[in-house]
Backbone bond lengths (Angstrom), bond angles and torsions (degrees), N, CA, C in turn:
res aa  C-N    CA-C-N  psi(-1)  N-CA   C-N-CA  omega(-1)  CA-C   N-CA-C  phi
1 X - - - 1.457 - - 1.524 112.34 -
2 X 1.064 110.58 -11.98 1.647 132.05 -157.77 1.461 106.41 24.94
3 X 1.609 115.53 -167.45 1.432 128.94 -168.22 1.679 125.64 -66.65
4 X 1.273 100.84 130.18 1.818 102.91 166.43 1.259 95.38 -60.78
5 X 1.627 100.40 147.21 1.189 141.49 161.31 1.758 113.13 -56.55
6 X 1.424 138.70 96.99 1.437 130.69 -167.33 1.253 105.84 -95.86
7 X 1.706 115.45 -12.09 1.834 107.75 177.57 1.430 84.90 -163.02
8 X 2.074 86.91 178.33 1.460 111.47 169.96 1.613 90.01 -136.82
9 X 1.473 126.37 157.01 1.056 133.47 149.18 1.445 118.47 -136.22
10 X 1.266 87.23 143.42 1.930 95.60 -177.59 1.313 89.25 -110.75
11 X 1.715 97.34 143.83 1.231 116.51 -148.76 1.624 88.82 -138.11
12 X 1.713 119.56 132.59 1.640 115.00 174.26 1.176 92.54 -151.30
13 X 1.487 103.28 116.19 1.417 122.47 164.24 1.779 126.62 -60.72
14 X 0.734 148.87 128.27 2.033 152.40 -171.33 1.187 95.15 -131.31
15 X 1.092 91.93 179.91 2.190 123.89 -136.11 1.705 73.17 -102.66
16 X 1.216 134.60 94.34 1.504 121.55 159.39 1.686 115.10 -38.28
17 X 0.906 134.79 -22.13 1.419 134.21 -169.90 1.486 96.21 -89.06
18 X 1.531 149.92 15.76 1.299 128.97 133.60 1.761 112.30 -76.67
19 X 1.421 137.84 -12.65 0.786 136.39 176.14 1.652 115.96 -78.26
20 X 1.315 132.23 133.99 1.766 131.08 -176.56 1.847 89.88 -94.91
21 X 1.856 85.56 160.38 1.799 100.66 156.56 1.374 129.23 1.28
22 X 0.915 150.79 168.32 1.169 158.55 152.84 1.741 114.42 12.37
23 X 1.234 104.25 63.55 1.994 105.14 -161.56 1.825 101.40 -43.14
24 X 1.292 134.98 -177.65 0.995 164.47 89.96 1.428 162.86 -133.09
25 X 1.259 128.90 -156.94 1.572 93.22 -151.68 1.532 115.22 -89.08
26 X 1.703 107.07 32.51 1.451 97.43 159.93 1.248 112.38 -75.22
27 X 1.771 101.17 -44.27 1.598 115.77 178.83 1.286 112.51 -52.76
28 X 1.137 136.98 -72.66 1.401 136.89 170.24 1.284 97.58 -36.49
29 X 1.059 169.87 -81.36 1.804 154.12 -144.93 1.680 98.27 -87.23
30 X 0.649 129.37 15.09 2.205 144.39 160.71 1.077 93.32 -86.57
31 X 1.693 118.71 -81.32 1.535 109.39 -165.90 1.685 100.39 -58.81
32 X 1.319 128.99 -72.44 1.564 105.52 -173.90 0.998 123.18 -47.95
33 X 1.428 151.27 2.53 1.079 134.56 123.71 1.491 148.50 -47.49
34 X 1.279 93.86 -53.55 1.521 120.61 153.78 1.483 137.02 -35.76
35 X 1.320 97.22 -61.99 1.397 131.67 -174.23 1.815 128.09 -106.26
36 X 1.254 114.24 -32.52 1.694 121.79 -146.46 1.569 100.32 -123.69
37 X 1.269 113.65 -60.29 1.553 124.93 159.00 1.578 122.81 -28.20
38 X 1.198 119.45 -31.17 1.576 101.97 -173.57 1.756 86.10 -110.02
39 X 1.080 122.91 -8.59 1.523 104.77 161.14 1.437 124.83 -95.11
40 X 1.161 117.09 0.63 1.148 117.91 177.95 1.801 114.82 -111.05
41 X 1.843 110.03 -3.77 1.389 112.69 174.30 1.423 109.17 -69.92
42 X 1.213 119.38 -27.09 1.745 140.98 -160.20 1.942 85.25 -46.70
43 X 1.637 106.05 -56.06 1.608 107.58 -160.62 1.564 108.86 -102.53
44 X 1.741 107.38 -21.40 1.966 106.58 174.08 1.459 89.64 -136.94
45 X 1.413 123.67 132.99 1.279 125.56 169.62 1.350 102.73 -83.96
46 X 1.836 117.79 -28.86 1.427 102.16 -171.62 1.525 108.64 -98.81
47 X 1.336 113.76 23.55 1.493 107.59 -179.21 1.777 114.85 -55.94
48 X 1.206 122.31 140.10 1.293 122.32 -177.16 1.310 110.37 -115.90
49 X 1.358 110.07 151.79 1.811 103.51 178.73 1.247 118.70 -80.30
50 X 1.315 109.91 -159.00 1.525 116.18 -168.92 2.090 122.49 -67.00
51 X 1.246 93.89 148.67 1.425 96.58 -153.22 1.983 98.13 -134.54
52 X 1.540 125.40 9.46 1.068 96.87 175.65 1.588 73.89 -161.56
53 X 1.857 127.43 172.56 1.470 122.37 -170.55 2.165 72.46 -155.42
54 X 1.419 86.17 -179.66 1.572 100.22 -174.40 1.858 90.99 -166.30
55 X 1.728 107.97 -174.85 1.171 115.15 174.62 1.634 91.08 -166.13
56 X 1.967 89.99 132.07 1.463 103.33 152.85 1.175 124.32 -129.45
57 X 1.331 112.32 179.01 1.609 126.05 171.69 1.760 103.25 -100.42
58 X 1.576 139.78 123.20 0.958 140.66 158.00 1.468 117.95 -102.73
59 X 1.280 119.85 168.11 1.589 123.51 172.72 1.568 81.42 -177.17
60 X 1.545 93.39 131.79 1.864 114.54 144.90 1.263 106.28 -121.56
61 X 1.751 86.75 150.28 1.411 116.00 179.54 1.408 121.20 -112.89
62 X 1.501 122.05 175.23 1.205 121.92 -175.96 1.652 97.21 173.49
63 X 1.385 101.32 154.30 1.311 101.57 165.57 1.447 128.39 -98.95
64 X 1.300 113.76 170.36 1.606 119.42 -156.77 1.468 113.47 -51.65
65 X 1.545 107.21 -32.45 1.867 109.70 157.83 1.410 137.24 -97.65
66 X 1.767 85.15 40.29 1.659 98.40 -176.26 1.685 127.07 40.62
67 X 1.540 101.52 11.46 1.970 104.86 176.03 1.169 118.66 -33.43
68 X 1.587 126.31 -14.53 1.455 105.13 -169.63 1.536 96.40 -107.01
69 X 1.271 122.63 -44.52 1.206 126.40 173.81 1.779 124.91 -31.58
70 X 1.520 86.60 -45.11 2.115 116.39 -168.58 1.449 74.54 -61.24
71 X 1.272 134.93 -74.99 1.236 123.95 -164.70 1.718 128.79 -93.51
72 X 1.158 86.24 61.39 1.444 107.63 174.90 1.624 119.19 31.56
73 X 1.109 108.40 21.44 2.242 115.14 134.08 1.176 126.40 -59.93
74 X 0.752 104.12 157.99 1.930 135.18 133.81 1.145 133.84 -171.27
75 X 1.462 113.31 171.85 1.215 126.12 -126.97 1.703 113.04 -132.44
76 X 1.155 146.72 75.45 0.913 144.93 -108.46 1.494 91.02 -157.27
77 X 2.138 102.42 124.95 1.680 104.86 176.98 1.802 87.68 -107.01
78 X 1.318 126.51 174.34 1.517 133.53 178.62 1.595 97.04 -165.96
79 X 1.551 105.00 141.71 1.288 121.25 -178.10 1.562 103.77 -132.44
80 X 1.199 123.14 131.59 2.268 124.74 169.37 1.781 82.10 -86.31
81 X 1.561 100.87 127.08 1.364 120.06 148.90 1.314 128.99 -128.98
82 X 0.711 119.94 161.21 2.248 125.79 179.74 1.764 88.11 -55.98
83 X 1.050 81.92 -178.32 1.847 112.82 -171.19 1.261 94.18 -67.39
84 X 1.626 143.82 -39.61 1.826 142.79 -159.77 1.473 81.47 -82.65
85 X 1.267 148.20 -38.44 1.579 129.82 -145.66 1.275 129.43 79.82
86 X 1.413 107.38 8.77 1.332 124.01 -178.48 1.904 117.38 -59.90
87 X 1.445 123.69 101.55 1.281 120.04 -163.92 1.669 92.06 -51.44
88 X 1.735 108.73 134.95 1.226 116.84 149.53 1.870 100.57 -169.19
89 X 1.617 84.19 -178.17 2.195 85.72 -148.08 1.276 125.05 70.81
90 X 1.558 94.66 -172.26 1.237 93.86 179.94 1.139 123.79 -94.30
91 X 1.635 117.13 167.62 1.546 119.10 -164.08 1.731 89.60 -126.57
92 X 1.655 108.17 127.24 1.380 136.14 -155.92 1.931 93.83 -108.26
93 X 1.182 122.79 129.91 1.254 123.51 159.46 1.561 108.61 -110.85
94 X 1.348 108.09 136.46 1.462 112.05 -178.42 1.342 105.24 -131.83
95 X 1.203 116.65 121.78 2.216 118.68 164.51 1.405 95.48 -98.85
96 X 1.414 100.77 143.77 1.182 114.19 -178.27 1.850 97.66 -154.75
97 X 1.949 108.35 129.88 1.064 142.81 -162.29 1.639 93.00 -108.73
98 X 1.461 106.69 102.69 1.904 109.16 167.89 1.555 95.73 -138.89
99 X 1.592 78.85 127.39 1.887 92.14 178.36 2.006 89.67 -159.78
100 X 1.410 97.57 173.95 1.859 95.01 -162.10 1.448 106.26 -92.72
101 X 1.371 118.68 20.09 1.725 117.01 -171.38 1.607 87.32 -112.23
102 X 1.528 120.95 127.49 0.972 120.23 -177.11 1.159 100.17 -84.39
103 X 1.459 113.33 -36.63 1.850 96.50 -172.17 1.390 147.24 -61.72
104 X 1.808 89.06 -36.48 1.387 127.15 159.87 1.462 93.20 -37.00
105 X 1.571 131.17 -62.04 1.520 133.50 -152.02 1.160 113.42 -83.10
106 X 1.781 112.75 -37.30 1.171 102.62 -176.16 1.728 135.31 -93.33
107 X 1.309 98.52 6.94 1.392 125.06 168.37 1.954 122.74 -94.09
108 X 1.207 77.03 -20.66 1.942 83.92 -177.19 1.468 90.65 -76.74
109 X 1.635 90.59 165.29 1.470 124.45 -171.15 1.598 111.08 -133.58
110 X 1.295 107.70 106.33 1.200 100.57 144.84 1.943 166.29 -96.40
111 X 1.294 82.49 -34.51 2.120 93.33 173.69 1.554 77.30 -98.05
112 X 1.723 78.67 170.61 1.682 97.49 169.37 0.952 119.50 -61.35
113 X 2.101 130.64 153.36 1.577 114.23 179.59 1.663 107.75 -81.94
114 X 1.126 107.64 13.16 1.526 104.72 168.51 1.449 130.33 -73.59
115 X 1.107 75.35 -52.84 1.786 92.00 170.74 1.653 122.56 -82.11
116 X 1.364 114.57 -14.60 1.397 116.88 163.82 1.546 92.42 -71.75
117 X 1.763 120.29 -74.52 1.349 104.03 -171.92 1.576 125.46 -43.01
118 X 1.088 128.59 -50.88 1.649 120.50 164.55 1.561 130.07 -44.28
119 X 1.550 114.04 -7.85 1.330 123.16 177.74 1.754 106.44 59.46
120 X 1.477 95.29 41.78 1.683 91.51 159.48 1.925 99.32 -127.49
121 X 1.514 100.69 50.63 1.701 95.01 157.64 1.538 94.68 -166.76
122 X 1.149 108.65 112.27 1.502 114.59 159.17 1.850 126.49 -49.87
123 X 1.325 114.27 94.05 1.442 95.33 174.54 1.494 109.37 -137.41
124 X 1.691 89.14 152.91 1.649 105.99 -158.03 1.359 117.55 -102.77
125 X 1.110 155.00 -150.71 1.472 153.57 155.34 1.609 103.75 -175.42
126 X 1.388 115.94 90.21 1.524 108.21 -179.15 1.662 90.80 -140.20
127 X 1.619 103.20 178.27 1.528 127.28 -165.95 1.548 99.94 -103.52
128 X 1.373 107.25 132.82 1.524 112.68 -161.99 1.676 77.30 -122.80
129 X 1.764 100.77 115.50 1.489 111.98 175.76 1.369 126.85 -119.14
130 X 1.254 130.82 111.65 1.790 122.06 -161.95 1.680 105.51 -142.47
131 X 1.311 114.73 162.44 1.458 91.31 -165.36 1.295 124.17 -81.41
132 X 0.925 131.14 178.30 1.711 146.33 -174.73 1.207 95.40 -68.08
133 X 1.266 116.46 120.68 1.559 126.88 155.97 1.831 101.64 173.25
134 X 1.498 111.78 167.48 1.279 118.79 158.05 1.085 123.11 -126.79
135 X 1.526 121.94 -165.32 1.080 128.62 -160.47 1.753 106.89 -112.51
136 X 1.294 140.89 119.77 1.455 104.48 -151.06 1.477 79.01 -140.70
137 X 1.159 121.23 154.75 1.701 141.22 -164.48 1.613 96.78 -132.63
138 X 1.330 99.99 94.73 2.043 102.61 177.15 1.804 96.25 -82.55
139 X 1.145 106.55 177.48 1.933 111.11 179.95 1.454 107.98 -70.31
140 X 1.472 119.01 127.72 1.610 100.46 160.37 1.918 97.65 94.32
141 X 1.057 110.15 -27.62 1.604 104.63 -155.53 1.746 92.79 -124.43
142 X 1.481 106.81 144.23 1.511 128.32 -177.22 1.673 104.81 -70.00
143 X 1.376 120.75 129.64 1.108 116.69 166.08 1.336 133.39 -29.64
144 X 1.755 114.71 145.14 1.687 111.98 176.16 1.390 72.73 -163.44
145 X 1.632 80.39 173.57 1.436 121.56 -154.57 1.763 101.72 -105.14
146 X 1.370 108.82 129.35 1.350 112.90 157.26 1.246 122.32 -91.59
147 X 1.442 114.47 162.61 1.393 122.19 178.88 1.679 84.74 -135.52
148 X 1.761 115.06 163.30 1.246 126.24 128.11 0.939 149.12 -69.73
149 X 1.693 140.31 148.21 1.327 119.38 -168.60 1.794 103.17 -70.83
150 X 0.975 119.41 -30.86 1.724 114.36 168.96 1.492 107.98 -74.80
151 X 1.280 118.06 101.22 1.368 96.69 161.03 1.522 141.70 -61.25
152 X 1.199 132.93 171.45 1.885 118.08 -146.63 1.613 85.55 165.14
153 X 1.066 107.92 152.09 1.490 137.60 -168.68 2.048 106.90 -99.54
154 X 1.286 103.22 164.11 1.110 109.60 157.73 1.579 136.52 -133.03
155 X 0.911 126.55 121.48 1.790 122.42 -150.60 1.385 121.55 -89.78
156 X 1.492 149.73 111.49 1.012 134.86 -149.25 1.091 113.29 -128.69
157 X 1.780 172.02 6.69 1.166 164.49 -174.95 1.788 122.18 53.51
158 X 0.783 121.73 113.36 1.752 106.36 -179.77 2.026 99.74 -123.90
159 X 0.813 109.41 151.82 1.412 123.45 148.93 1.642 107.96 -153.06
160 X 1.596 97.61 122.11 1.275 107.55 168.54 1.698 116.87 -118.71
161 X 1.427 102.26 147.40 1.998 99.87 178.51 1.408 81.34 -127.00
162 X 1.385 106.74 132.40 1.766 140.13 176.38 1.464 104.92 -110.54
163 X 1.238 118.62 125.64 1.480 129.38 176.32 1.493 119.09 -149.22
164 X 1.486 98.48 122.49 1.849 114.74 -170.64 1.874 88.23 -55.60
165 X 1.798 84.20 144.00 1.791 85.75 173.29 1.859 97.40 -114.25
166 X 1.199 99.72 154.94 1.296 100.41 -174.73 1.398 109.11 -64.30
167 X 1.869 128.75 177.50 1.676 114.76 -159.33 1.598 97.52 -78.42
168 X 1.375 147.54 -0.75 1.301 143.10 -141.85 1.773 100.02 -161.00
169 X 1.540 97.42 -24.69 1.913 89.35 169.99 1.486 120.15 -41.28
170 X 1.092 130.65 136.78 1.390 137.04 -175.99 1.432 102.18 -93.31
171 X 1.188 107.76 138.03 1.533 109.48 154.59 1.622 133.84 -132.22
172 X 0.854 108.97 59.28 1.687 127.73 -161.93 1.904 112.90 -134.26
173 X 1.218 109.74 20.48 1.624 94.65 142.57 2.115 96.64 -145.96
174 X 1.501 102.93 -171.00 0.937 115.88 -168.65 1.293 123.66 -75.69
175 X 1.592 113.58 -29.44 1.530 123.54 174.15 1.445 110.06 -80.57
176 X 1.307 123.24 -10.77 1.288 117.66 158.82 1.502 123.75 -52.51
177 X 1.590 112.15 -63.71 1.251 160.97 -165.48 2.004 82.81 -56.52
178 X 1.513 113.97 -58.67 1.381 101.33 168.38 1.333 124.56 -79.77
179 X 1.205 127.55 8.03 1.496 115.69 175.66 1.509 99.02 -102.65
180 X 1.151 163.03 -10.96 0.870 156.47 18.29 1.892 122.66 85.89
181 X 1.610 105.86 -73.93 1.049 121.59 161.04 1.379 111.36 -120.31
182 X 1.627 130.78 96.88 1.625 105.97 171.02 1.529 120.11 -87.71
183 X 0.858 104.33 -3.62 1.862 130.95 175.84 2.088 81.65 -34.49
184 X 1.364 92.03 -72.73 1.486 117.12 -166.51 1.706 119.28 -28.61
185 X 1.319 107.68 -21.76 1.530 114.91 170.65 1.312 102.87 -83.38
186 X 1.551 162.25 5.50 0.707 162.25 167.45 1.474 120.27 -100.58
187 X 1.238 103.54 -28.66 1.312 111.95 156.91 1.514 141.32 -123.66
188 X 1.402 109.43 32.30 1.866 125.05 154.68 1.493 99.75 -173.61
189 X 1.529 92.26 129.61 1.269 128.53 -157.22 1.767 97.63 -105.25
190 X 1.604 103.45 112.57 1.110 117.83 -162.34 1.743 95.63 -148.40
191 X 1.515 126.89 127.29 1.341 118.34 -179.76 1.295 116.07 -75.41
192 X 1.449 126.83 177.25 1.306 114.45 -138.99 2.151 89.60 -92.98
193 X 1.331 100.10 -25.32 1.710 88.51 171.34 1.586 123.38 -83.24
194 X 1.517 117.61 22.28 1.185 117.52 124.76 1.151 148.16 -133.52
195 X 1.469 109.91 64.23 1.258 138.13 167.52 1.615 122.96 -73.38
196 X 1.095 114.42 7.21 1.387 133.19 -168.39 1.641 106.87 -132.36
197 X 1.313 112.12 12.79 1.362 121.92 -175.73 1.709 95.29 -64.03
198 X 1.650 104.12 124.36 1.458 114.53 159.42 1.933 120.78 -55.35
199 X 1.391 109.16 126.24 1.312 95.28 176.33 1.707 105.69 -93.67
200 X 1.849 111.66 158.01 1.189 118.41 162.08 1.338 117.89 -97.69
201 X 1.390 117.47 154.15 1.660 127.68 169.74 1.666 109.14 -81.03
202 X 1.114 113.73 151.18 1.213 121.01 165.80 1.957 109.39 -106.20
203 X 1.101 137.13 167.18 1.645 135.15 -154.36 1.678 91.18 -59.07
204 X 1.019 106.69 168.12 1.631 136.63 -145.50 1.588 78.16 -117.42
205 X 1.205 115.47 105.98 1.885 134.04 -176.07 1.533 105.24 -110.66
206 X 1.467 89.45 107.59 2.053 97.82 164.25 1.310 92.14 -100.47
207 X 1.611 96.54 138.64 1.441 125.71 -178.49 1.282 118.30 -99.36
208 X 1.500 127.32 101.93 1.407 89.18 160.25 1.865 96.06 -103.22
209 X 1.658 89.05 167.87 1.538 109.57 170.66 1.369 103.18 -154.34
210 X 1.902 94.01 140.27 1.263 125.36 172.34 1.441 125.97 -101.86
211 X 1.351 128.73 112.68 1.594 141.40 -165.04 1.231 105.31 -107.28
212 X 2.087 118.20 -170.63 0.780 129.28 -162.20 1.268 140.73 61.90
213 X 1.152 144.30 -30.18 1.540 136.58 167.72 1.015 121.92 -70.53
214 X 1.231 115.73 129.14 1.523 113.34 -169.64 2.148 104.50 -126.94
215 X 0.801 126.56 144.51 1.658 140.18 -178.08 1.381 97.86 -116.71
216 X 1.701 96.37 100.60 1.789 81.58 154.88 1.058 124.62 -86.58
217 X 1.384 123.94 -179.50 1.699 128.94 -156.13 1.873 91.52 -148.28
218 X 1.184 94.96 -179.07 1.417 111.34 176.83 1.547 130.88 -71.98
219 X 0.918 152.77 157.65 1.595 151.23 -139.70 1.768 117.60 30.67
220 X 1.280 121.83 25.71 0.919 124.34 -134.18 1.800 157.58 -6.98
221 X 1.674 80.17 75.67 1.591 117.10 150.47 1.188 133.21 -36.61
222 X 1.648 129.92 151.87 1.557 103.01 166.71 1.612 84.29 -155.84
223 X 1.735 97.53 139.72 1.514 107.30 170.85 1.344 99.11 -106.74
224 X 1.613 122.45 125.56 1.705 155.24 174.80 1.397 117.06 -83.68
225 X 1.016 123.49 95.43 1.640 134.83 -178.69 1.089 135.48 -64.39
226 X 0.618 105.69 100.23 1.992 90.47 174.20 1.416 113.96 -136.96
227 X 1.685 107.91 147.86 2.148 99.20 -179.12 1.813 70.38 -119.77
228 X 1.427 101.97 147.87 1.448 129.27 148.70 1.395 116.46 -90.23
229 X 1.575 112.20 159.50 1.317 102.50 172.43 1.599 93.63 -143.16
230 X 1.591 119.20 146.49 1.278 112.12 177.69 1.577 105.84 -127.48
231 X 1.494 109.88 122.68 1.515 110.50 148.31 1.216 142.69 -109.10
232 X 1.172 138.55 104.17 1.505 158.10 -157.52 1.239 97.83 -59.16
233 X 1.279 112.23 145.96 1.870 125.53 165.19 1.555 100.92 49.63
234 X 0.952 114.59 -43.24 2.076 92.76 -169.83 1.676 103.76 -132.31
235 X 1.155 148.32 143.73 1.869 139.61 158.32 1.272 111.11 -37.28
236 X 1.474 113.45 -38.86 1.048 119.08 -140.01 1.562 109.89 -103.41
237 X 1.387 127.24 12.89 1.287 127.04 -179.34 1.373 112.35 -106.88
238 X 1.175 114.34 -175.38 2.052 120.64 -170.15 1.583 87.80 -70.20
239 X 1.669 116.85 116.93 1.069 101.32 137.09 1.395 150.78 17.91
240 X 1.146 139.31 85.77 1.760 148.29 -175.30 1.671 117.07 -85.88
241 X 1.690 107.30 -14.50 1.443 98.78 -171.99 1.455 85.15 -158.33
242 X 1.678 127.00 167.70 1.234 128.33 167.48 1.862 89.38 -175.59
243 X 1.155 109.65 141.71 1.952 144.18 -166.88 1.211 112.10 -172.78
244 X 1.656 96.89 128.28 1.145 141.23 -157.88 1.628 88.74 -102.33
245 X 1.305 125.70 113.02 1.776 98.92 166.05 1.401 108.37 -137.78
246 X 1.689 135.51 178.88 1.638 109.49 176.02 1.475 65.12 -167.77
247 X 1.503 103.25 135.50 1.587 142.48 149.02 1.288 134.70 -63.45
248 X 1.327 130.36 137.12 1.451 122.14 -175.92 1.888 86.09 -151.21
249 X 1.607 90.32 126.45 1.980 75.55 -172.26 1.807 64.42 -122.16
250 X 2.107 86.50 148.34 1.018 115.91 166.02 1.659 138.60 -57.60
251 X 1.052 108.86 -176.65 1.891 98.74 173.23 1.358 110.71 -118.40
252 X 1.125 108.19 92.25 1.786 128.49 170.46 1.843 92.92 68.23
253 X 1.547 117.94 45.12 1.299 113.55 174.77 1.100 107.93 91.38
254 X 1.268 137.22 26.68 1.796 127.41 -169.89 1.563 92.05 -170.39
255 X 1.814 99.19 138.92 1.434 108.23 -169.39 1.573 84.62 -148.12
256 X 1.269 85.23 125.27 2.017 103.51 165.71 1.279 108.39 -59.44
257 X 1.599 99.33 145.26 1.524 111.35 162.51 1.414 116.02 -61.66
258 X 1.317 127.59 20.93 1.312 111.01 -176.44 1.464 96.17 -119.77
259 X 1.162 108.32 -52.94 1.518 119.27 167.14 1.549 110.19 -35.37
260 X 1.267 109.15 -60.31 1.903 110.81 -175.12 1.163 109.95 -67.89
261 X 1.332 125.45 -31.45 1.396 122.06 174.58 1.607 103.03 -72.50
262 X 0.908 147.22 -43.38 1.256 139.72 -162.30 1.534 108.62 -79.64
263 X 1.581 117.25 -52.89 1.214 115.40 164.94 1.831 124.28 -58.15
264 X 1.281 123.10 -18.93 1.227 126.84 150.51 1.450 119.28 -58.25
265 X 1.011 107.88 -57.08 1.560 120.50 -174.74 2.073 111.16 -53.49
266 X 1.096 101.89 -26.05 1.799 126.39 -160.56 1.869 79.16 -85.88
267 X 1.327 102.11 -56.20 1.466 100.79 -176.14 1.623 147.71 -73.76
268 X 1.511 82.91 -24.31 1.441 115.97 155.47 1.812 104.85 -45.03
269 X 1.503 91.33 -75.34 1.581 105.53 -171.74 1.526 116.59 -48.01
270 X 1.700 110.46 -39.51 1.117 96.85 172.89 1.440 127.74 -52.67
271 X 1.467 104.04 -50.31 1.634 100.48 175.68 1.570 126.37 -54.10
272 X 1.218 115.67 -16.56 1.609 133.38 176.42 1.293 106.49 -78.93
273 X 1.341 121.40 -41.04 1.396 102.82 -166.30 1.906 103.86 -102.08
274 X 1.625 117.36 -28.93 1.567 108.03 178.22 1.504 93.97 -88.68
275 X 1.230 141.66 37.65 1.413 117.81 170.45 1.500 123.17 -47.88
276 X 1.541 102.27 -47.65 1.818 107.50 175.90 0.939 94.36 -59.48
277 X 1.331 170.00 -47.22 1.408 153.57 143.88 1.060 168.12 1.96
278 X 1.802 86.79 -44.58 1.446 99.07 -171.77 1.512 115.55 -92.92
279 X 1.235 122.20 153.16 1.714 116.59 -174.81 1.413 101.89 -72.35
280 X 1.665 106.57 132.05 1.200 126.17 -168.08 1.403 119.45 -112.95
281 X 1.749 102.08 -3.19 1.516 107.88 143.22 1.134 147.92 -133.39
282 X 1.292 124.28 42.57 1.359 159.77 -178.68 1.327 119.88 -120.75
283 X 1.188 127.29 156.79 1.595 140.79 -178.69 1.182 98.46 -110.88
284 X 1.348 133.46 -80.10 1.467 140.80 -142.28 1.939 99.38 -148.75
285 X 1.108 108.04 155.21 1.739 104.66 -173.39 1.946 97.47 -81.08
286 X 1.542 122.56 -38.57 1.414 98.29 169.97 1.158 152.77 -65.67
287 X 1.808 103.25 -4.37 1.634 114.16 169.09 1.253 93.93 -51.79
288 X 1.741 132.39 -70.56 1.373 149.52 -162.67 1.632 102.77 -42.56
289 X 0.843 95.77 -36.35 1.722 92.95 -179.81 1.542 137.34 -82.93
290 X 1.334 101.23 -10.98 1.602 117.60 -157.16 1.468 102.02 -88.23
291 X 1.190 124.98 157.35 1.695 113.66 -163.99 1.494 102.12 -72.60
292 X 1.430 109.64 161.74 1.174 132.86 179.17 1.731 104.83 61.11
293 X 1.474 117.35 29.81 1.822 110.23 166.27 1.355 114.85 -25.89
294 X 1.790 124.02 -49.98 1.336 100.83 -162.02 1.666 119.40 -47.58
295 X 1.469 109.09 -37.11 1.437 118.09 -164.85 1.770 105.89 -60.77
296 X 1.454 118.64 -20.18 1.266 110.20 -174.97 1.662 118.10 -86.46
């Protein structure tokens, strides 16, 4: 039968270049003021903005023939650090399988079920939602992004398994990546003498993210906010990525038509009202991240 569905998130990518230097969460509660607040009074007048911030270290990986990517992975290490970015704790690797066939997603397996049953691997099964458009390559001319004149969403499947790596575990070739994940032989087909395939990093991503706001909704629902912000290679440079996203987790796998309509509707609007906003050449913030970006 495989896994209930535990969320959806709508996910909206922005023009990182309204964000300055080193954002924080004054800045982030500016733009929701600015920006997020009068679309979000429509469904909570008393919704409040953001109320707590964090910082990580990201990197995705992949190998030199992008195998995990081709088949719709990735591969992703994450570290919580203080405000400097200073690596400390632990460092979490997560693969995560998003493609638009839920079944395909929600039946696959990735870590061992041992270690899911022992509760040493976090894994999720939620709806990765962003709007309708692609990515379209005319002759002669650099990729951009379409939209429709109706705006409309696009629906995506995720299952991810997250697992603490030990302080010195390596994670930089491919047979790691399967001991780790063996799910992963089932889904990229690689012969067994290259199983030792070296993986590459994609840029070294300080995170910030902004939490806390929550929108309630109807039956009482609640959509959970958060904008990320990513800077590549240094904290301290302009912004490289910025997403807007807000959560609505289901009830034991099942979400009323009133609820989805309303949280559609919230999302709809968003795209209506940040259109000057929104990044108009990008899909999703992990294309940008995956090694070798320039080529994409």
């Amino acid at each position: 039968m495989g896994r209930k569905l535990i969320a959806r998130e709508y996910k909206l990518l922005l023009d990182s270049q309204i964000f300055s230097q080193a954002p924080n969460l004054e800045v982030a509660n500016a733009f929701w003021a600015q920006r997020i607040r009068q679309i979000v009074r429509i469904a909570d007048p008393k919704a409040g903005p953001f109320n707590g911030d964090g910082w990580r270290l990201i990197r995705f990986w992949d190998t030199p023939n992008r195998d995990l990517s081709y088949n719709d992975l990735t591969l992703r290490t994450r570290q919580d650090t203080k405000s400097d970015f200073a690596a400390s704790g632990v460092r979490q690797a997560t693969l995560k399988l998003r493609m638009p066939d839920q079944f395909i997603v929600a039946t696959a397996r990735l870590a061992k079920p041992e270690d899911e049953e022992a509760g040493n691997v976090e894994t999720k099964f939620e709806e990765d939602i962003g709007p309708l458009e692609v990515l379209a390559r005319p002759p002669d001319e650099q990729p951009k992004v379409v939209t429709p004149l109706k705006l409309s969403t696009r629906n995506r499947f995720s299952l991810s398994s997250g697992i603490d790596l030990t302080p010195n575990g390596p994670l930089d070739r491919f047979d790691q990546v399967l001991a780790l994940f063996p799910g992963v032989a089932e889904l990229v087909c690689v012969s067994p003498g290259q199983s030792d395939l070296n993986l590459v990093g994609g840029p070294l991503i300080h995170e910030y993210v902004f939490k806390g706001s929550e929108v309630a909704l109807v039956e009482g629902a609640k959509a959970k906010f958060t904008l990320s912000i990513w800077c590549f290679d240094a904290p301290l440079n302009q912004p490289d990525v910025a997403e807007m996203s807000f959560v609505v987790k289901t009830d034991n796998g099942k979400m009323s038509g009133r609820v989805a309509r309303q949280a559609y509707n919230l999302f709809i609007n968003f795209q209506e009202n940040l259109s000057e906003i929104i990044d108009q050449d990008h899909t999703s913030k992990t294309s940008l991240a995956l090694p070798d970006r320039a080529s994409r």
